[in-house]
N, C-alpha and C positions, 0 to 999 in steps of 0.2 A: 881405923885402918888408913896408912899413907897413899897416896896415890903413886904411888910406885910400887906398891903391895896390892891394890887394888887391879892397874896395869900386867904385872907379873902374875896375876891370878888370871884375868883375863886370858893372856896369852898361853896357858898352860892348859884352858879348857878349848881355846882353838886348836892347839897341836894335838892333843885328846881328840878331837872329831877329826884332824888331820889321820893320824892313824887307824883312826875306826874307817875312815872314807878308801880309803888305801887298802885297807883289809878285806873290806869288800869288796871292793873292785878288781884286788887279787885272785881272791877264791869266785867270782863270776868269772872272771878270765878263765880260769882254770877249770869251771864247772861249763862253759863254752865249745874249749877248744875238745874238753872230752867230747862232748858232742858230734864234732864234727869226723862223720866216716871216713876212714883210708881207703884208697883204692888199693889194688892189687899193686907188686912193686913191677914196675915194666921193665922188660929188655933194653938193652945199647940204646944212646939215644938215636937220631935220625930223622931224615924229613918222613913226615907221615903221608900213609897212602891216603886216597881218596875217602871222607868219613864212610863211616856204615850206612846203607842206605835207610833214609828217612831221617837222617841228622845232619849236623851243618857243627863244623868246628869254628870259631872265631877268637882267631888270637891278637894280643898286641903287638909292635913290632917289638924284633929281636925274642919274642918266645917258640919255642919248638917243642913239642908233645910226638914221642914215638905212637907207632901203631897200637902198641898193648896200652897205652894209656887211654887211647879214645876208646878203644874197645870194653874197656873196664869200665870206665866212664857210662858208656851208652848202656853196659849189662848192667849198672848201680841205676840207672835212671827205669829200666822197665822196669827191674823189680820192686821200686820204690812210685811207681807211677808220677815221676816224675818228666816235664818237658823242657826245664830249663837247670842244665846242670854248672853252677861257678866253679870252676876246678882251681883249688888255690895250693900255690907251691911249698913242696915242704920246704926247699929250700928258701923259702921267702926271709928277707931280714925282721929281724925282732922286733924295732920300734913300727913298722908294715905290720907285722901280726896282730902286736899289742893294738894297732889302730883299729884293725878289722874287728877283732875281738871286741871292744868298746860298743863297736856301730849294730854288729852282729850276734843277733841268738838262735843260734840254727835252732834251736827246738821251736821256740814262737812262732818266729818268721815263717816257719814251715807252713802251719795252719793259721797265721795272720792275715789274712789276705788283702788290707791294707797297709798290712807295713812295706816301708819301702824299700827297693830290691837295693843291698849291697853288698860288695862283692870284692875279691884280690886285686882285680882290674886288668888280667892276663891271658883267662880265657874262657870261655862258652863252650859249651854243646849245647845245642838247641834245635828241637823237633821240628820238621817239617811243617806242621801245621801252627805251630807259632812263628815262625823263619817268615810264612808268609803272611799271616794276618797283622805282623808288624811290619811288612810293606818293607823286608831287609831285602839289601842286593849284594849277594852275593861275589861280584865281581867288583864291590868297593871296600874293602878292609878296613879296619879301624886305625887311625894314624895316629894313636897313642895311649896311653895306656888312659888317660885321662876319657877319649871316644869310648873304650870299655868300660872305664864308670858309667857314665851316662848312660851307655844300653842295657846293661844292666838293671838300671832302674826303671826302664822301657819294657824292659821283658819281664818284670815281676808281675806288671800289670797287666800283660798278656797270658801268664802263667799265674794268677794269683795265688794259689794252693797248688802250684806242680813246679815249684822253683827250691831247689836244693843246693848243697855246699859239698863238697868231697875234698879232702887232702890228697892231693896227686904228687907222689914221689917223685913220677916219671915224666916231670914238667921242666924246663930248663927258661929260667929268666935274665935278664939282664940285671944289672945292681940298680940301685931307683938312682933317680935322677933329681938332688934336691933343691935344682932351678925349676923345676917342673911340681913343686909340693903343694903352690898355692892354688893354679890352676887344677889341678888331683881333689883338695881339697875342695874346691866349688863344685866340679863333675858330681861330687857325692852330695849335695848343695847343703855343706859347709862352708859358713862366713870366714876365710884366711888369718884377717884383722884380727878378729874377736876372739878367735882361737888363740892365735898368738900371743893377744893382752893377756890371757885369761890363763899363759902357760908362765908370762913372764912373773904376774900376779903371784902364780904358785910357789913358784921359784924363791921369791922375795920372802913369801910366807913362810917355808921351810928355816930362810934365816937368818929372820927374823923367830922364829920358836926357837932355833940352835941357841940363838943368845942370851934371849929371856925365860927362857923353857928347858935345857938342856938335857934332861932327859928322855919329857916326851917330843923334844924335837930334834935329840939323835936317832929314834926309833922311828920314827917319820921319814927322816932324813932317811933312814938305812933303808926301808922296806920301798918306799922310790927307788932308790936307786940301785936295788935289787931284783926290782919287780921282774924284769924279762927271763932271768936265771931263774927266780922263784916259778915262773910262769909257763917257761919254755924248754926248761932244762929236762927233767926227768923228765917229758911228757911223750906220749905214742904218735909219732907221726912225722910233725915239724923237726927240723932239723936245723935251725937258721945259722943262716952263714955269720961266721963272727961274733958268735952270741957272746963270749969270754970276753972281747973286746971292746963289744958294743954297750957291754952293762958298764965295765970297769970306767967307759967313757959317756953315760950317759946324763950325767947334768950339764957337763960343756957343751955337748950334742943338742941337749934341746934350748939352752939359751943360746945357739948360734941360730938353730935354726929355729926362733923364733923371731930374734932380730930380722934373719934373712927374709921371709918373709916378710915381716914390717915396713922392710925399707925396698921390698919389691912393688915395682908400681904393677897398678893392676892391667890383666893379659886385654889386650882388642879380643870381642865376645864373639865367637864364631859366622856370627852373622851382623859383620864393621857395615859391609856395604848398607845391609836392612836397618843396623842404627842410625846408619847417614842421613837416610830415606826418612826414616819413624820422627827426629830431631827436625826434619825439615818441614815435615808436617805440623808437626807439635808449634814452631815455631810462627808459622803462617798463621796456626788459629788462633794463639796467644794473642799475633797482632791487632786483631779488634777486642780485647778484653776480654772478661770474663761475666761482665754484666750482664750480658746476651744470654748467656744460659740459665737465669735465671726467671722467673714465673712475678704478677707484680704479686706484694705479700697481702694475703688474705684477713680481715680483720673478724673473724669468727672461728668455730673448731671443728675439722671437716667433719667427726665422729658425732658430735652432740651439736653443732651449732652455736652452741653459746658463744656470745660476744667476746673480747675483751682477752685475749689471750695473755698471759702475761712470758716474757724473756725465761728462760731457762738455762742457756747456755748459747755462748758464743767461741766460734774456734776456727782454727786454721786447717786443711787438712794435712792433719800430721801419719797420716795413713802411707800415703806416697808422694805427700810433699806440693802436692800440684796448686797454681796458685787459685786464690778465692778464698772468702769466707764464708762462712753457714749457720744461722743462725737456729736453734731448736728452740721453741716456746709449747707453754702448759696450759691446756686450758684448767681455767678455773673452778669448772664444773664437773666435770667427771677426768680429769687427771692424765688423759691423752695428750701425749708430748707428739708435735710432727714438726718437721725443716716448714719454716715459711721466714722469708720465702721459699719457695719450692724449685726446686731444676726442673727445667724444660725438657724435654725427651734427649735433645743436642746436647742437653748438658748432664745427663746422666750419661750418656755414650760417650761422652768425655771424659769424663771423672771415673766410670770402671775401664777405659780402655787402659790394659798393659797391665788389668789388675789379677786377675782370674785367669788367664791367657796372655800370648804374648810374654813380655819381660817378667810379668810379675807370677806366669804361669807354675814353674817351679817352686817357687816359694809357697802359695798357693796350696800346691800337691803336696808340699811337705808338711805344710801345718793340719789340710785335710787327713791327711793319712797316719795321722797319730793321734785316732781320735776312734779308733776303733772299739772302745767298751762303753762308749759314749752310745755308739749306733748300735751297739748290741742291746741296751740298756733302752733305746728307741723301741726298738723292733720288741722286744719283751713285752712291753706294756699292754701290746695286745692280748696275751697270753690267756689271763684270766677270760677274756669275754668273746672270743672268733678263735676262728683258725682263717685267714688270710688266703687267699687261691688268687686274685689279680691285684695289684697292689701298682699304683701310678703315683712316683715321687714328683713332687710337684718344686722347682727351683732345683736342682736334682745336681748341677754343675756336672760334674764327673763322675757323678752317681760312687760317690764314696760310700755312701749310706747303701746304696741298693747291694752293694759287691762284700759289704760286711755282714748285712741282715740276712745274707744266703745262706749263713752259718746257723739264724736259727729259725727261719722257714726254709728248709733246703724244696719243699715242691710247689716254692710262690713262684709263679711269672712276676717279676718283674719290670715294668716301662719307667721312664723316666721320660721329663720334660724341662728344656732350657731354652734359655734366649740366646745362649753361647753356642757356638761350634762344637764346643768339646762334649756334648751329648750325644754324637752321632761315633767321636773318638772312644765311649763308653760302650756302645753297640759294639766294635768292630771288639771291643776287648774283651765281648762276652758279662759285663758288667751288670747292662740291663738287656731286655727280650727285646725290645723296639724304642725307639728314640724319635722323639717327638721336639721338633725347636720352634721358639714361638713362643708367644705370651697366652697364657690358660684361660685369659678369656676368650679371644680369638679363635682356639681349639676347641672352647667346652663341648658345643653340637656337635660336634662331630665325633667327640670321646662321650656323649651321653650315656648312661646306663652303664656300661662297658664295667667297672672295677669297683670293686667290693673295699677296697679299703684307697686311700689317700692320705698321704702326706704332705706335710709343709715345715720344712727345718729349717728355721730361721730363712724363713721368707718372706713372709707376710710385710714385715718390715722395710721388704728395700721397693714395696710395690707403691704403684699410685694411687692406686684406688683400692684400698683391701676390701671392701663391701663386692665392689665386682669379680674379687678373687674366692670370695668366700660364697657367692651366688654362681659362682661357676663350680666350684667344688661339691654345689647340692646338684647340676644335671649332673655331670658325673659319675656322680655314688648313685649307687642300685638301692635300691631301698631294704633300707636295714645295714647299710654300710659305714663301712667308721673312719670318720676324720681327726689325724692324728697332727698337731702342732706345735712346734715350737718357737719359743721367742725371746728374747732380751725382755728382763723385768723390769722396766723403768723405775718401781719404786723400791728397787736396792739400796739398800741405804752404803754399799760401794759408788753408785753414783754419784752419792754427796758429796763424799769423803775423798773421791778424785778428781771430781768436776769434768774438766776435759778431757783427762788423762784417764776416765774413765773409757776400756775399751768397745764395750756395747754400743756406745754413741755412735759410735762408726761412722763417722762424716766424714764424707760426704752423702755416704749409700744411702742408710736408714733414713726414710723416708715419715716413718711412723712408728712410736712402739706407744702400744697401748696396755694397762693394767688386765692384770686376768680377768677381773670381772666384769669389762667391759666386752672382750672377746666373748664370754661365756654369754652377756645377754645378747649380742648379736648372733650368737648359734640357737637361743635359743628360741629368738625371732623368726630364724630360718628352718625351724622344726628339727631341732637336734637335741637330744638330751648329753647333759653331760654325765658322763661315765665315771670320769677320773682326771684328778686333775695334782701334779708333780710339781715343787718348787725347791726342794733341797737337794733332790736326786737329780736333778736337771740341771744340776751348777756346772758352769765350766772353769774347770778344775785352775787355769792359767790365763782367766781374761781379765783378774783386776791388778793385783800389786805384778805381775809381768807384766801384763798388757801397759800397765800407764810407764813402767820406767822403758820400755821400748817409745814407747811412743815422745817421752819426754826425750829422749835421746835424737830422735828424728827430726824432734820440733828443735832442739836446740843446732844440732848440725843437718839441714835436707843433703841428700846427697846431691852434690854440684855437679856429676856427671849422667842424671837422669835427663831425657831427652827433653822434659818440659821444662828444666832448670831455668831461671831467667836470671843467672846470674853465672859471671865465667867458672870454666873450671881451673882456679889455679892452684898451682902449689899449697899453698897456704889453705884454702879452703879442704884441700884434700886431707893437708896434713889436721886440721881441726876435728875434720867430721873421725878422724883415724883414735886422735887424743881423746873426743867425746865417749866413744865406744869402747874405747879402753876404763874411763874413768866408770863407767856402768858396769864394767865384771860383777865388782866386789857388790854393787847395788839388786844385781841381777840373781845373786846370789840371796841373798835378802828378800828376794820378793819372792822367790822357790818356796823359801821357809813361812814368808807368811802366808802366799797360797794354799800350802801345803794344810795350815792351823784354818784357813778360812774356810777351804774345802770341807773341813771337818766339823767344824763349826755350823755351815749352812747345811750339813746333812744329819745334823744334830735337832736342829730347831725347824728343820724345813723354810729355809727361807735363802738363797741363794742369786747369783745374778743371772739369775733366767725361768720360765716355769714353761710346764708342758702340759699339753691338755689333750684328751683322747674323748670324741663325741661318738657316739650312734644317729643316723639319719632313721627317722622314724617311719613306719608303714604307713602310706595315703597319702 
């Protein structure tokens, strides 16, 4: 067979999964938007009276909602026991619908209670008792439609299971605005860039299959560029403006406005002044180096003692770019990998600031919160052997874990505990009972006895001392109470095979990751049997072939406009780190699919990159 017969076959089984990808993507759009309720049709339009009491309307500028519409609205929300109603317009344009449709599953979403809140970006109704526990005021509107993204995804969180979607006829919008798409697109915390690369990408792919494919990549070609008619046309509700026009013209549409974007520089972040600020600080500490934040290196293994560590991995951090290196070694006797040298406390509160909170907070939330059968899949393992009644998540961040496991202990109190501020933002969300900040050693006296079960979800790892986190976790526990943990498995043999790019490494954080059966004899030193102990089931599904080509992307372009950059931000660099993330689509893409076989793989053989272990603390 010629290489141009080999080529031409190639490209006829891409346009083949171009069409199967499209197809599905079609009929989920279409099995979505049935989903989503209609409201009743309202009267004339008009400015609307004062909402019904106990609700709060919030629109973006230039949208108007008659009186029957909030009305409808608010009678859809009690009877649905809902507190956070998205009212999205029928009148909305097609490629707005198709976008929403993508992001959104009214049915999931409904009962997901970590997924995150997204929405038309037009208008709110929202319950008194969420209006105020999300600290809204009333007397400041949202100045774009881009502000109602983002609250949107504020109030899912305050509403986790009482946040709904309704198609309102009797909504009246403005046409979009598409200098405003990229900025739109981040509110929803969507990458502008990457999207764009990854529309242009498509585009190309299309025809590229027209030429060397011609069959299956007219049928490709066709059901693209049909999709919004296919989608929108017959359907109950939506009506969108110019649907006729907007289909017949949509491949020019989305390669313009993917350029547009491309060559839009990106927006000043709502808070220029506080980047000024955050840069100026960043920039003072940098000036004494980075050597300071480190420990001198230790020539034994904090775990076992033994001598003689040997190197394991060295690397940059390609996490968030910040500068420094970090070295991870093995010891040779019992297989405990830890950072030595080690970060000083200054220099761990350097290296996660802006990561978890702050700049990197959003990103953060977005990756937690798509993690929800992960924690469901936590919180189960108990099943067989307790029933859980106080349950204190230990490293807890935002307590994603606590807000998902409510789903299947609905009558656990839940506590959580962090060294972060955003555990006390978890309280006020209803997420967990009581919120504890602080390091769990510090706390343990005081939480003695108190809780029948404890967690540790990949935490143990980023600690300094795990023995004193694991002798705090025995005052704690009541006797007879069970300690549930998770970890990064050092000996994945994904580790190997990516080396740096391997993302468990997580350097700078991880601190320590130790083999399971090391963990296991130090519980069992501390009078704990082990119960049960998970390594296939515990795989996370996108931390090796995604995780490394993200991060290979990172390390080859940092982004030059982070505040600890130590290098200008020019054109040129901007335009680099833009072409790098471009050139990772087609890569990114690749690593979906091998994730996808590895996933399977490690839940095949039981052997994954991470394992989970469930102890009982013993009577006496």
């Amino acid at each position: 067979m010629t290489r141009a017969h080999r080529s031409g076959r190639r490209t006829r089984w891409v346009a083949a999964a171009a069409v199967t990808a499209l197809g599905a993507g079609t009929v989920r759009a279409r099995r979505r938007l049935a989903a989503l309720p209609v409201l009743a049709p309202a009267g004339p339009y008009g400015a609307p009276r004062p909402p019904l009491p106990g609700w709060h309307l919030i629109t973006a500028p230039g949208v108007a909602a008659d009186e029957a519409t909030v009305r409808a609205a608010a009678g859809h929300a009690v009877r649905e026991g809902l507190e956070v109603v998205d009212l999205v317009p029928a009148r909305l344009d097609a490629e707005s619908t198709l976008g929403l449709l993508r992001l959104l599953d009214p049915v999931a979403h409904r009962t997901d209670r970590c997924a995150p809140g997204q929405g038309a970006g037009h208008a709110l109704l929202v319950s008194d008792d969420v209006h105020r526990r999300a600290g809204l005021d009333s007397a400041v509107p949202p100045g774009s439609t881009a502000d109602l993204l983002r609250l949107v995804r504020t109030l899912k969180e305050y509403a986790p299971d009482a946040t709904g979607w309704a198609i309102a006829p009797g909504l009246t919008v403005p046409p979009p605005d598409p200098a405003r798409h990229a900025e739109e697109l981040r509110a929803r915390g969507l990458p502008p860039g990457l999207l764009s690369a990854a529309r242009l990408a498509g585009l190309a792919l299309l025809v590229k299959c027209l030429v060397s494919a011609p069959r299956w990549g007219a049928a490709a070609t066709a059901l693209y560029w049909l999709q919004p008619a296919v989608v929108l046309g017959p359907a109950r509700g939506p009506r969108p403006v110019g649907l006729a026009r907007d289909t017949a013209a949509r491949p020019l549409r989305a390669l313009s406005g993917a350029l547009r974007t491309l060559a839009t520089p990106a927006a000043d972040p709502p808070d220029a002044a506080g980047d000024t600020t955050r840069r100026a600080a960043y920039t003072a500490e940098l000036a004494a180096g980075t050597d300071r934040f480190f420990e001198p290196r230790r020539p034994d293994c904090p775990w076992c003692s033994a001598p003689e560590p040997a190197v394991r991995l060295r690397t940059p951090d390609l996490l968030q770019g910040k500068p420094g290196r970090f070295t991870l070694e093995e010891c040779r006797h019992c297989g405990h990998i830890f950072q030595n040298p080690r970060l000083t406390r200054d220099g761990l509160d350097f290296y996660y600031r802006d990561f978890y909170e702050g700049l990197g907070g959003d990103g953060a939330a977005l990756v937690l919160g798509r993690m929800s059968d992960t924690y469901r899949a936590r919180a189960e393992m108990l099943r067989p052997f307790t029933t859980p009644r106080a349950w204190l998540d230990v490293g807890t961040a935002a307590a994603h874990f606590c807000n998902a496991a409510r789903t299947v202990w609905p009558d656990t109190r839940f506590d959580g505990l962090d060294m972060g501020e955003g555990v006390h933002e978890a309280a006020r969300r209803g997420w967990i009972d009581t919120a504890y900040q602080g390091q769990f050693p510090d706390l343990a006296g005081r939480l003695a006895g108190r809780y029948d079960t404890v967690s540790m979800h990949h935490y143990l790892e980023h600690t300094r001392d795990p023995f004193a986190e694991l002798d705090a976790a025995v005052k704690v526990l009541a006797p007879g109470g069970h300690l549930l943990i998770e970890l990064p498995d050092p000996r994945s043999r994904a580790g190997r095979l990516l080396g740096r790019y391997w993302l468990p490494w997580f350097q700078p954080q991880h601190q320590h990751l130790m083999p399971s059966g090391n963990l296991e004899q130090a519980l069992t030193a501390r009078g704990f049997t082990i119960l049960a102990v998970q390594h296939g089931a515990a795989h996370q599904s996108n931390g090796d072939f995604l995780g490394a080509v993200a991060l290979a992307a990172n390390g080859l372009a940092p982004d030059p406009d982070a505040p600890w950059s130590t290098v200008p931000a020019t054109p040129a660099r901007r335009a680099a780190r833009s072409a790098v993330q471009a050139m990772a689509v087609p890569c990114y893409a690749a690593a979906l699919a091998l994730d996808a076989l590895r996933t399977v793989a490690a839940r095949a053989t039981d052997g994954g990159n991470a394992y989970r272990l469930l102890a009982r603390k013993e009577l006496g």
